[in-house]
C-alpha positions as CSV (number, residue, x, y, z in Angstrom):
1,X,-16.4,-16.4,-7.7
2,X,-17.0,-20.2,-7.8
3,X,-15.2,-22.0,-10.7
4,X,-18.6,-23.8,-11.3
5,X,-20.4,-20.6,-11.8
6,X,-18.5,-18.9,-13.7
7,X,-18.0,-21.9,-16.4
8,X,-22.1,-22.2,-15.9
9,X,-22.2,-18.3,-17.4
10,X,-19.5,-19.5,-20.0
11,X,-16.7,-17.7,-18.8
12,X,-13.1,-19.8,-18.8
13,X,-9.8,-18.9,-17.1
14,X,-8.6,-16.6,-19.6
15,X,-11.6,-14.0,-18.9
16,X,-12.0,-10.6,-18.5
17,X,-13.6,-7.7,-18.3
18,X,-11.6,-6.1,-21.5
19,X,-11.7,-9.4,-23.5
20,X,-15.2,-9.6,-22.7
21,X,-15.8,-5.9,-23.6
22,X,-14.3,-6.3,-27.2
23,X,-15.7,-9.8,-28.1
24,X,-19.3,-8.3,-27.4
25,X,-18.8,-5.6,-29.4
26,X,-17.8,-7.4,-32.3
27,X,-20.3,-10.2,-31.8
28,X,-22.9,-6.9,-31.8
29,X,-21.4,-5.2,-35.0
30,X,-21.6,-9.0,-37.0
31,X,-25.3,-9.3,-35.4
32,X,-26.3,-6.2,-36.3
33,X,-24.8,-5.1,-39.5
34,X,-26.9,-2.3,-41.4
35,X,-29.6,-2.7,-39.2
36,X,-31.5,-0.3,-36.4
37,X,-31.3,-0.9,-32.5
38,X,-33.6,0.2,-30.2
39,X,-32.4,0.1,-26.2
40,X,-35.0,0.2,-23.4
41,X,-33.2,3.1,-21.3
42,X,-34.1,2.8,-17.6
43,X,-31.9,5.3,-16.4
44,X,-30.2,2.9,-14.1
45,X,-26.4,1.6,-14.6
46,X,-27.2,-1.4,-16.4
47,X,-28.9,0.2,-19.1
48,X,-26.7,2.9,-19.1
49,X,-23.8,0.6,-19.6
50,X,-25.6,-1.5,-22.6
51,X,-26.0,2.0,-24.0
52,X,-22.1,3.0,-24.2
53,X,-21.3,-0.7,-25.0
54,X,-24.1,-1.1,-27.8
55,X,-22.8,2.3,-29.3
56,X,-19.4,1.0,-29.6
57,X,-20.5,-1.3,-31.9
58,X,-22.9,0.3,-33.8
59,X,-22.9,4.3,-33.5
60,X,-25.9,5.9,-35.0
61,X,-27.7,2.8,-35.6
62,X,-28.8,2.9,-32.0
63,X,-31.9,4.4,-30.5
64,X,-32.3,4.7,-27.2
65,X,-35.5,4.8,-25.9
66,X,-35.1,6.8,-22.0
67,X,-38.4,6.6,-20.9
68,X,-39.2,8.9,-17.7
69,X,-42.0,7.3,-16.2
70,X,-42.3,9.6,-12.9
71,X,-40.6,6.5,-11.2
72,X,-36.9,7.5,-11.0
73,X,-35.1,9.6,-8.7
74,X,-34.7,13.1,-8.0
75,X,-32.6,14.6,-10.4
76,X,-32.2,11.2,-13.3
77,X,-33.8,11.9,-15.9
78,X,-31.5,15.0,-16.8
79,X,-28.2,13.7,-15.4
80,X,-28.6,10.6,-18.3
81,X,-30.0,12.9,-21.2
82,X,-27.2,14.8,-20.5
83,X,-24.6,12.4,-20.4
84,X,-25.8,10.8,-22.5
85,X,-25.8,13.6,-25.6
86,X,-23.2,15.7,-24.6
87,X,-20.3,12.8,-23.5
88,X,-21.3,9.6,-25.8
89,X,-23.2,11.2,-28.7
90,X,-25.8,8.5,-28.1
91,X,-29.4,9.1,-29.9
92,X,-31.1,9.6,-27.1
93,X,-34.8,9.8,-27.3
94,X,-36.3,10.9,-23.9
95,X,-40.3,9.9,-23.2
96,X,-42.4,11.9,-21.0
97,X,-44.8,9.0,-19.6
98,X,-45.5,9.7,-16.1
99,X,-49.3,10.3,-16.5
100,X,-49.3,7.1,-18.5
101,X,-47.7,4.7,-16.1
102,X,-49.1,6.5,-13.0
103,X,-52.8,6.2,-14.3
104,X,-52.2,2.6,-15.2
105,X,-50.9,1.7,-11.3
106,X,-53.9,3.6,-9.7
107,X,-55.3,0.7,-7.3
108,X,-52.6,-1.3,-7.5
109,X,-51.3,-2.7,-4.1
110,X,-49.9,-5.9,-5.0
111,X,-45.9,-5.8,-6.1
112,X,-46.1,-8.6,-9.2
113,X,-48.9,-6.9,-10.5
114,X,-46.7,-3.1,-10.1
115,X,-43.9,-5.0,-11.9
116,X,-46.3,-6.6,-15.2
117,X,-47.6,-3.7,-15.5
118,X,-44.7,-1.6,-15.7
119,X,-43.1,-4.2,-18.3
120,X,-46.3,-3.8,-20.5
121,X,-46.1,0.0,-20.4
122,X,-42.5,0.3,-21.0
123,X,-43.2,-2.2,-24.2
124,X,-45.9,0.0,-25.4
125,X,-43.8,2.9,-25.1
126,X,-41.3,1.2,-27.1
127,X,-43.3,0.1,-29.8
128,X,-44.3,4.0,-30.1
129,X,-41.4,5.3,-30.4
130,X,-40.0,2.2,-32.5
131,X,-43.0,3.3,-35.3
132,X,-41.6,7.3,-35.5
133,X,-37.8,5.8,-35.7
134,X,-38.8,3.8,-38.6
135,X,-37.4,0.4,-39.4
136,X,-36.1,-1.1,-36.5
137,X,-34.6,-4.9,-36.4
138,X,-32.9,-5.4,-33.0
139,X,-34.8,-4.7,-29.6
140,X,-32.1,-4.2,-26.8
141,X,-31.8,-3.9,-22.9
142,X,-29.6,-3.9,-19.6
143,X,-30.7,-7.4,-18.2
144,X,-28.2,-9.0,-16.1
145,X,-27.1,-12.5,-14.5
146,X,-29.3,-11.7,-11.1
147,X,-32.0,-10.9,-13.2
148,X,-32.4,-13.7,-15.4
149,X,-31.5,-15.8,-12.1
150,X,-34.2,-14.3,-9.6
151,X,-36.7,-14.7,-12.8
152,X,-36.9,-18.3,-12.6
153,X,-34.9,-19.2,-16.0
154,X,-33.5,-22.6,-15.8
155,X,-33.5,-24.5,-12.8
156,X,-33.9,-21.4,-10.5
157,X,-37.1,-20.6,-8.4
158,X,-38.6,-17.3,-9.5
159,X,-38.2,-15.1,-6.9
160,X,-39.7,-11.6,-8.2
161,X,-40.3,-11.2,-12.0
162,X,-38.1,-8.6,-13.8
163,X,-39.8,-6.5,-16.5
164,X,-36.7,-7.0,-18.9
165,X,-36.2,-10.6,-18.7
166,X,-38.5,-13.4,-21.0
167,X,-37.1,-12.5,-24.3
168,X,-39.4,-10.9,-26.9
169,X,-42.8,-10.1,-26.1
170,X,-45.5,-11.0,-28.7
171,X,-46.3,-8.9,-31.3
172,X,-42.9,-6.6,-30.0
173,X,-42.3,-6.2,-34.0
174,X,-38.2,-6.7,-33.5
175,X,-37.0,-9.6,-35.0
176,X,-34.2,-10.3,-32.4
177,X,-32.6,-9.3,-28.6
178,X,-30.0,-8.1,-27.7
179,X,-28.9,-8.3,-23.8
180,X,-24.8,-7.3,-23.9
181,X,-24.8,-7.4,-20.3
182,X,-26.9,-10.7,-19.6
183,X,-23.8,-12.6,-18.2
184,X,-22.5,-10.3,-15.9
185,X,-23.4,-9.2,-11.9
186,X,-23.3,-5.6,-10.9
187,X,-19.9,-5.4,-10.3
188,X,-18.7,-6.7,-13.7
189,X,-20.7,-4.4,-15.1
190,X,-19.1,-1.0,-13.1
191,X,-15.9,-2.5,-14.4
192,X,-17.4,-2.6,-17.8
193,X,-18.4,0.7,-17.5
194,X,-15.3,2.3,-16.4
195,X,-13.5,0.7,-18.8
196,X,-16.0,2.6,-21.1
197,X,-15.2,5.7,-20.0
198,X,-19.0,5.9,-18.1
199,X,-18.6,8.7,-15.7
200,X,-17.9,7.4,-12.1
201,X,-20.6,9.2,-10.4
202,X,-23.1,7.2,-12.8
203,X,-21.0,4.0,-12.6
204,X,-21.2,4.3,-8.8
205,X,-24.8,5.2,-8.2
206,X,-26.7,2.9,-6.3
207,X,-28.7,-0.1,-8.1
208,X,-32.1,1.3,-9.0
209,X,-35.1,-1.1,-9.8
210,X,-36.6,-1.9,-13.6
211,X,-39.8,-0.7,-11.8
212,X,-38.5,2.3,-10.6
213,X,-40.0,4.0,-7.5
214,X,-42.9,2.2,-7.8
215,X,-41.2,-0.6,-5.8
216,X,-40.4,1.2,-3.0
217,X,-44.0,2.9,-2.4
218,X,-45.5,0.2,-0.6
219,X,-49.4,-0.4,-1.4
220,X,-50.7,2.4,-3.9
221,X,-48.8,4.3,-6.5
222,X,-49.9,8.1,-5.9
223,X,-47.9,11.4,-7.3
224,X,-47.9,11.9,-3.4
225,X,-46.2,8.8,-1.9
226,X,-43.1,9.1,-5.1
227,X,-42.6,13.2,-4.0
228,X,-42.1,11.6,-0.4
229,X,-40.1,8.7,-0.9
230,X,-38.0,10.3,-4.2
231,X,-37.1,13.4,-1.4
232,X,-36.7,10.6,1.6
233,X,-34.0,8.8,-1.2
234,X,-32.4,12.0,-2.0
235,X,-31.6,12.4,1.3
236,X,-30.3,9.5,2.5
237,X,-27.8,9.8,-0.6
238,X,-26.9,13.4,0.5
239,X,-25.9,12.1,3.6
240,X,-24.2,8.6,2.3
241,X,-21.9,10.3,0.0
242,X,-21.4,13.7,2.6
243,X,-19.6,10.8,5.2
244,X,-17.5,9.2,2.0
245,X,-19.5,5.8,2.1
246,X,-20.6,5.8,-1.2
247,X,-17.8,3.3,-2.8
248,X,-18.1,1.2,0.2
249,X,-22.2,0.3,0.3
250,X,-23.3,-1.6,-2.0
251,X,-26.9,-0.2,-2.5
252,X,-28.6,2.3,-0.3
253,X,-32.0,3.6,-0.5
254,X,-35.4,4.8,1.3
255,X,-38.9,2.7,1.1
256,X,-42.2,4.6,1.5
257,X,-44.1,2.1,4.1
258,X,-47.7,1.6,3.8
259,X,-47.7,1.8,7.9
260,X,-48.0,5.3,9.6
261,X,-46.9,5.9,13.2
262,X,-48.2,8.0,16.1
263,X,-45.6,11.0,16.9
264,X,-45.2,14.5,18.3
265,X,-44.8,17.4,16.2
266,X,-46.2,21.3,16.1
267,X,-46.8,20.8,19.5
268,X,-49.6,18.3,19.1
269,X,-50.2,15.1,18.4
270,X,-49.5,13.6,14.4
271,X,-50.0,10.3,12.9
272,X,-48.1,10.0,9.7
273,X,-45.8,8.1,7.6
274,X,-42.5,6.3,8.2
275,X,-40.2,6.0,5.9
276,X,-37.4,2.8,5.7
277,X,-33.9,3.1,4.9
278,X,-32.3,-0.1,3.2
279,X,-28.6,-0.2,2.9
280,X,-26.3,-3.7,2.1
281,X,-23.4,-4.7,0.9
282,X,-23.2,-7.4,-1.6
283,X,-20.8,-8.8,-4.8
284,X,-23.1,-10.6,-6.9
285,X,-26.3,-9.2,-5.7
286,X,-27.4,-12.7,-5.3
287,X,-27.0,-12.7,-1.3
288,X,-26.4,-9.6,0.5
289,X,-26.1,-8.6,4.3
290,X,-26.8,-5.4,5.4
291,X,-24.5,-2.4,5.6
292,X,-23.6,-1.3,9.3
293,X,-23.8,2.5,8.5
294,X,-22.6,4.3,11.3
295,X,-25.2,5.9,13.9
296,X,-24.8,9.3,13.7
297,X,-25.1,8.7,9.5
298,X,-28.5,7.4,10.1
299,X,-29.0,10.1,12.6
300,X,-28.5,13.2,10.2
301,X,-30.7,11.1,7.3
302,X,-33.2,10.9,10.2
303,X,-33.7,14.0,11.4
304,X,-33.6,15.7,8.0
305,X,-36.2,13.0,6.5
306,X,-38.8,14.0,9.7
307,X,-37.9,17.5,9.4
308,X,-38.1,18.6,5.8
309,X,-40.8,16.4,4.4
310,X,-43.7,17.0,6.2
311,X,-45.8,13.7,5.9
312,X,-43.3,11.9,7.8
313,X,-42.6,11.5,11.1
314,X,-40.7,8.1,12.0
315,X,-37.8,6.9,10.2
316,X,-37.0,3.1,10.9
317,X,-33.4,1.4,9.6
318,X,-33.6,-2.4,7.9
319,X,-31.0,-5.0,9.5
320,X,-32.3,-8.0,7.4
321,X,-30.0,-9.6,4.8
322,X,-30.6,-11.7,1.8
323,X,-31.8,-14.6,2.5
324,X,-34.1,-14.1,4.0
325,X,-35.5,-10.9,2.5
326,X,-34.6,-9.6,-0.9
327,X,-32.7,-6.0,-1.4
328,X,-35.6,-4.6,-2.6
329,X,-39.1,-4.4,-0.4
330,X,-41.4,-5.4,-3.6
């Protein structure tokens, strides 16, 4: 890492991740005092980490808000409840809010819009549950360095808007933020969260998108198109971690195009969806080129995809790193 950048983020020669760790927890427990947090739990590892890391400091104090939206993938909402209970002891307040947020995209094609909206949901949520915790001072999330970077803040061009990044929405009702994780890229924050004890198979799970699923549903948000790309994603993880790649791709996932493709199945003629598969390798997230995943890798997550969802019948692989394109399709 350039020595520009990291003075930029405030970070000096005698850094690291264990310093850093313990400063922000007592920087949290002087902030914080007798006072309530509330975390906006998106299930992914930045959240996750600010979770563990915010509980450090403050125990019981904290309220994490996991809100499961219908946008995550197959099988997250119960792996964090769980680990989150049973391992940390974390109040963990799970959110049933799919009908909400999928009711609120109905129509909505264009990817800023998916992402405001989503934002504006999640703070509503929040301020719901806030009201039957009771007094609550300090709102918290999992925002990190790309985020705030990729938003615009500074001098940086915004690139996509992030739903947890812009400080405290009007009439939020929490008189402050906290953001433990702000400073860091992905990769400081999987050392932060091994050093915390976070479970390697959540430390190590791919990246996932503030906005969730709807991201990677190109065009409309249906109940439809999330069953077909959550089960495309699924797979191509199966098949990721079956060949031992796991630790050495940065993020992988599937995209639900909004194109569908002529093909041949049941002995007839089809015209149906195709599904993308995105894998890249990156250690900032900032810039990232794409992961060379062996042939016969994309081959099994292929032929699966086509042959056990039945809406799909093309599978296409994306070569394009960042710059020009970003990780995510929306």
């Amino acid at each position: 890492m350039a020595e520009f950048d990291a003075k930029e983020r405030g970070f000096y020669g005698n850094w690291n991740i264990g310093k850093y760790i313990a400063d922000t927890i007592d920087d949290i427990k002087t902030r914080v005092k007798d006072k309530n947090v509330l975390l906006a739990m998106s299930g992914g590892v930045d959240s996750t980490v600010a979770a563990v890391l915010i509980n450090k400091a403050v125990g019981a104090q904290l309220y994490c808000v996991f809100v499961d939206h219908g946008l995550l993938r197959k099988g997250e909402a119960d792996l964090v409840e769980t680990m989150c209970k049973e391992k940390f002891n974390i109040n963990l307040i799970r959110v049933d809010a799919a009908g909400r947020f999928i009711s609120r995209l109905a129509g909505v094609t264009d990817p800023e819009q998916k992402r405001k909206i989503i934002g504006e949901e999640f703070i509503r949520v929040f301020e719901d549950a806030s009201k039957q915790i009771g007094d609550v001072t300090f709102f918290a999330q999992g925002t990190i360095y790309p985020d705030v970077v990729e938003s615009g803040a500074g001098k940086s061009a915004l690139v996509k808007t992030h739903h947890n990044v812009g400080g405290l929405p009007e009439k939020l009702g929490f008189s402050e933020i906290i953001e433990p994780l702000r400073m860091l890229y992905k990769s400081e924050v999987r050392q932060a969260g091994l050093e915390l004890g976070v479970p390697e198979e959540i430390v190590w799970r791919p990246p996932f998108p503030g906005p969730g699923l709807a991201v990677r549903v190109l065009g409309e948000v249906t109940e439809e198109k999330l069953a077909i790309v959550r089960e495309a994603d699924a797979i191509f993880s199966e098949e990721i971690a079956a060949a031992g790649l796991g630790r050495n791709i940065s993020q992988y996932f599937a995209v639900l195009t909004d194109m569908q493709s002529v093909g041949v199945g049941g002995g007839g003629r089809s015209y149906e969806k195709v599904i993308a598969l995105r894998a890249i390798n990156s250690s900032d997230f900032m810039t990232a080129a794409f992961s060379r995943v062996p042939y016969d890798v994309l081959e099994r997550a292929a032929v699966r995809i086509t042959s056990e969802i039945p809406r799909v019948n093309r599978v296409v692989y994306d070569i394009t790193s960042k710059p020009p394109a970003t990780i995510e399709w929306e």
